[in-house]
Structure formats: C-alpha cells, structure tokens
C-alpha positions as CSV (number, residue, x, y, z in Angstrom):
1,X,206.0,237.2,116.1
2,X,209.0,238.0,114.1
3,X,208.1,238.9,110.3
4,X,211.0,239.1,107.8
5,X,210.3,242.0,105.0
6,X,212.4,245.4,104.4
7,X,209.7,247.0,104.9
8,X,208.4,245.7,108.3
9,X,210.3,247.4,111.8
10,X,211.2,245.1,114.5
11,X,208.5,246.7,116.8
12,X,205.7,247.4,114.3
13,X,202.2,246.4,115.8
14,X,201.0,245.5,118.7
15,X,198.2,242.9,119.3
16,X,196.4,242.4,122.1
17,X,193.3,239.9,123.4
18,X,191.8,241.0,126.2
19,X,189.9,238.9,128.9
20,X,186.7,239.3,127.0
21,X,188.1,238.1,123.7
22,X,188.7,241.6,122.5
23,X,191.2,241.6,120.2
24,X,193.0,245.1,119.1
25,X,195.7,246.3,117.3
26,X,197.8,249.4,117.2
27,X,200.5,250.5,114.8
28,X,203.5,251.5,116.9
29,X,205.2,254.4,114.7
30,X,206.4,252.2,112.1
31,X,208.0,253.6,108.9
32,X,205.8,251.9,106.4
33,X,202.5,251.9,108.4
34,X,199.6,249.0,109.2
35,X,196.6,248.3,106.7
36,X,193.5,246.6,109.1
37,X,190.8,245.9,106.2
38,X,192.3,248.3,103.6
39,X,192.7,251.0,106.1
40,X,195.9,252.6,106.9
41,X,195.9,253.0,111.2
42,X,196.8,255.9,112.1
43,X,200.0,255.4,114.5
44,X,199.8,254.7,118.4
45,X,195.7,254.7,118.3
46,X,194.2,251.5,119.1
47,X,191.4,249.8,117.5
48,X,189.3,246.5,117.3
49,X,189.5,243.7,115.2
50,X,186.4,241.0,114.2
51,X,186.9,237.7,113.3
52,X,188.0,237.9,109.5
53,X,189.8,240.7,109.8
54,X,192.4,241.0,107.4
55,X,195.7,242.9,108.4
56,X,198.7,243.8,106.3
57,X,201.9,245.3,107.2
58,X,204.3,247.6,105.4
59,X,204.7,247.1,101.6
60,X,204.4,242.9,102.6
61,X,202.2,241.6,100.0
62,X,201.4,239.3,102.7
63,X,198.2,239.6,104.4
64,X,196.9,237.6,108.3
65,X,193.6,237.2,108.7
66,X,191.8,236.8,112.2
67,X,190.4,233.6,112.0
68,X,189.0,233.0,116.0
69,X,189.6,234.2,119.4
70,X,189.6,231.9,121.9
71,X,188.4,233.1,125.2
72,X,190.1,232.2,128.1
C-alpha cells in the first residue's frame, strides 16, 4: 500500500496475517517511526495487532484502524 506523506519511507511497515488470523506489524527502520495505539515500535521487532487497533505512521496525521481479519 503506497501512502503519500514526507514523512512516510517507501518501505516503512510491514503487515502481516498469518494462517490463524494473526495479524502483526513491524516498523522496518523508518526515519520517522510507527505509532500502534499511541506507542512508538521500536524498529525491526514484531508485534500483534487486535481488532481496533489504531496505527499511525510518521508525522501523518492520518491514522488506520484494524477493523477485521478475515481468516482464510
């Protein structure tokens, strides 16, 4: 997903679902960092999101919030 901000890098975050319906995310070095629910993640370590998580990225004012997983 391609999101246009000065502040966001081209490679960011990574999200991931797994089989289960896991899903994770996990800054990947970025200059301005990745907020999950008000926290800032610490770069390369991996954590879990719940449904209504709320992530933000950089300085965006723009926030995306997990609204379901569907398992596949």
């Amino acid at each position: 997903m391609v999101l246009e901000h000065l502040s966001i890098s081209r490679q960011h975050a990574q999200l991931t679902v797994d089989l289960s319906g896991s899903v994770c995310i996990m800054d990947l070095d970025s200059q301005h960092g990745t907020k999950l629910n008000d926290t800032w993640l610490k770069s390369q370590q991996q954590r879990t999101m719940a449904v209504g998580s709320t992530v933000q990225f950089g300085a965006s004012t723009r926030r995306y919030k997990l609204l379901e997983v569907q398992k596949f």
